[in-house]
VEXKOLMAR-84920 format. One record per residue (C-alpha): y, x, z; residue in one letter; residue number from 0. Coordinates in Angstrom, 2 decimals. Layout:
N
       y       x       z r   k
       Y       X       Z A NUM
...
This chain:
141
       y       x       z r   k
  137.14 -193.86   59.36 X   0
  133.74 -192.36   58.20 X   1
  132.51 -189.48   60.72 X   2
  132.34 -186.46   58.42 X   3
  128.13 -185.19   57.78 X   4
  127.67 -181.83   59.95 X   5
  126.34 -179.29   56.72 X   6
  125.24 -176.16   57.69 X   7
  123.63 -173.04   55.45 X   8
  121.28 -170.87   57.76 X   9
  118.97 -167.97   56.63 X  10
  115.17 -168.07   56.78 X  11
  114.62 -167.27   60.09 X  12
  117.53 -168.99   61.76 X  13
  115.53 -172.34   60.19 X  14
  112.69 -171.25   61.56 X  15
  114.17 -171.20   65.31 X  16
  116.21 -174.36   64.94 X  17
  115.58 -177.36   67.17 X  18
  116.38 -180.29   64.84 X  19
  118.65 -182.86   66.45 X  20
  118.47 -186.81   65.64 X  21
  118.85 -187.87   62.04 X  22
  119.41 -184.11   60.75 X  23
  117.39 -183.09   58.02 X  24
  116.67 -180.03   55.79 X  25
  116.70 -178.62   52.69 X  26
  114.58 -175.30   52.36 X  27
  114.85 -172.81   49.24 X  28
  112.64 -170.30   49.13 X  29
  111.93 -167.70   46.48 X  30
  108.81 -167.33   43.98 X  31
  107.80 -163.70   45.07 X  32
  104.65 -162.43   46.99 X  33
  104.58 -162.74   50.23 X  34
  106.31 -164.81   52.97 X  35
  109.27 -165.12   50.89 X  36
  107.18 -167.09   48.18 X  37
  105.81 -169.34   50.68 X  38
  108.30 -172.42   52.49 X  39
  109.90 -170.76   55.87 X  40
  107.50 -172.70   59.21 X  41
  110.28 -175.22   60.60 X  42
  109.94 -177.09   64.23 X  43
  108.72 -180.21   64.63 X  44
  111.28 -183.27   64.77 X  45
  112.88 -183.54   60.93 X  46
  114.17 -186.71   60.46 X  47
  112.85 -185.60   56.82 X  48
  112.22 -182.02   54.77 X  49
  113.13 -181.09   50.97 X  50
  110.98 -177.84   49.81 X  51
  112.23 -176.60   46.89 X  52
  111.26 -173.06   45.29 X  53
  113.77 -170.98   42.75 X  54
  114.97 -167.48   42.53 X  55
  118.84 -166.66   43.01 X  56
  119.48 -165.45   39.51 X  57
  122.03 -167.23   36.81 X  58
  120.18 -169.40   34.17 X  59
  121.79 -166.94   32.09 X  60
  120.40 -163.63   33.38 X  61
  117.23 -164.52   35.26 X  62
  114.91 -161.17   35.00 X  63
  111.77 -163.07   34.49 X  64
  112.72 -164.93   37.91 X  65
  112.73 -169.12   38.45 X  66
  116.10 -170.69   37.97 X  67
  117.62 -173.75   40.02 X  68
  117.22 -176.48   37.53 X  69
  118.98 -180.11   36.81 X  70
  115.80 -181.43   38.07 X  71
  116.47 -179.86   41.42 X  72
  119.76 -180.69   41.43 X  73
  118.83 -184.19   41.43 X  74
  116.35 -183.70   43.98 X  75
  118.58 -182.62   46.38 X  76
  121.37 -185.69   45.89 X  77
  118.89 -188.45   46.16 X  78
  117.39 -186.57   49.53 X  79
  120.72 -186.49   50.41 X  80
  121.12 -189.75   49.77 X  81
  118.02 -191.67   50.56 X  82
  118.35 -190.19   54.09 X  83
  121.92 -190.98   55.33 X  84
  121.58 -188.19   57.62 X  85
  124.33 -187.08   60.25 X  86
  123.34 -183.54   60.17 X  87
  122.49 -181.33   56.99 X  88
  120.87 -177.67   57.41 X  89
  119.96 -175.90   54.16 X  90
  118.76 -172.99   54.00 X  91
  117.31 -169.85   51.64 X  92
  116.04 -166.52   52.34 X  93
  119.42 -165.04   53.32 X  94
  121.47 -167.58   53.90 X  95
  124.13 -165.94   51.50 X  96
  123.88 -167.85   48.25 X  97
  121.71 -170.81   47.24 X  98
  121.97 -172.18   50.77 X  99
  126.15 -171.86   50.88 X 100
  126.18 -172.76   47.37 X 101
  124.43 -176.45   48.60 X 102
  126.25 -176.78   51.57 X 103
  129.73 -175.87   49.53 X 104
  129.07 -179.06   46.89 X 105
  127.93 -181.56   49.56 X 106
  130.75 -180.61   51.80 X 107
  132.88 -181.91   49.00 X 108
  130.33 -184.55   47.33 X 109
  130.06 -186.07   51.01 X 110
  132.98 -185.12   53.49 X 111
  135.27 -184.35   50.37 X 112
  136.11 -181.23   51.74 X 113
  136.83 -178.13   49.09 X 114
  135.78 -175.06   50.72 X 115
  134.84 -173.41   47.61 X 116
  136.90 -170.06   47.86 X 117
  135.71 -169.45   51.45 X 118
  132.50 -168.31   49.98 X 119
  132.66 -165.90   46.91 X 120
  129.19 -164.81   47.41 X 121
  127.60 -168.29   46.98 X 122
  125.39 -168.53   43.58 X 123
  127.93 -170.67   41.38 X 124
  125.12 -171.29   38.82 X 125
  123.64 -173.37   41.94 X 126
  126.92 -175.06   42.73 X 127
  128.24 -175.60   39.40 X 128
  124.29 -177.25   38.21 X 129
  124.92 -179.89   41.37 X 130
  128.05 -180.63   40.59 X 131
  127.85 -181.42   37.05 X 132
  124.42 -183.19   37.66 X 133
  126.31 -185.24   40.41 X 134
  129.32 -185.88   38.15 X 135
  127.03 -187.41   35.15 X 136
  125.11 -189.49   37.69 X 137
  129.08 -191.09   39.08 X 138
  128.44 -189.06   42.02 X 139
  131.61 -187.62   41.28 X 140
C-alpha cells in the first residue's frame, strides 16, 4: 500500500521559518500588490524543488482589477506535483487561509484520495474548482 504524500498549507511567514525535510517541496502564492506581499516569501535553503506562482485571491468572476489563478497555473502546479514525486508538499499564500488550503484540499484528494473539502469553507473554491477541472480534462481525475 502507497504511503499517503504529507500536504500541508502554511501562511507566509510560517514558509519562511520552515526547515525543509528530504524530498518535500513547495509551492508559494504570493499576491501582485506593492510591497513584500508582491514579491515571493524568502524560503530556507534545502527544497528538493520550488514552484513561484503570483495571483490575487479574488473569483475569476469578481476580481477588482486584481490577477486571477488561471488554467495555466493550474497546470503548473500538477506537473510540479508530478515531475517531483515528492513525500512532503507545503503550499503556501499570504495567509494561509485560501489559495494555499484550496491547493492542499485538491491534491489531498488528486494524490492521497482523501475528500476533506468541507473541513475548509474558507478556502478560495475558484482555486480548487480551476485544479480540479484542469486535472479532470488532463485524466488526472
Amino acid at each position: 500500500m502507497k504511503k499517503d504524500i504529507l500536504i500541508q498549507a502554511f501562511n507566509r511567514n510560517q514558509m519562511e521559518s520552515l526547515f525543509p525535510q528530504h524530498n518535500e517541496i513547495a509551492i508559494c502564492i504570493y499576491s501582485t500588490g506593492n510591497g513584500e506581499l508582491g514579491t515571493p516569501p524568502k524560503l530556507k535553503e534545502g527544497w528538493k524543488d520550488i514552484l513561484y506562482l503570483q495571483f490575487d485571491d479574488v473569483d475569476i468572476n469578481n476580481t477588482h482589477g486584481l490577477k486571477p489563478f488561471n488554467t495555466k497555473q493550474a497546470k503548473d502546479i500538477l506537473d510540479f506535483v508530478k515531475k517531483n514525486n515528492a513525500d512532503k508538499i507545503s503550499i503556501n499564500c499570504d495567509g494561509g487561509v485560501c489559495r494555499s488550503v484550496a491547493v492542499m484540499v485538491i491534491l489531498e484528494r488528486l494524490l492521497n484520495r482523501k475528500d476533506v473539502y468541507n473541513k475548509y469553507p474558507c478556502m478560495n473554491k475558484y482555486v480548487y474548482n480551476t485544479i480540479r477541472k484542469v486535472a479532470f480534462l488532463n485524466g488526472r481525475i
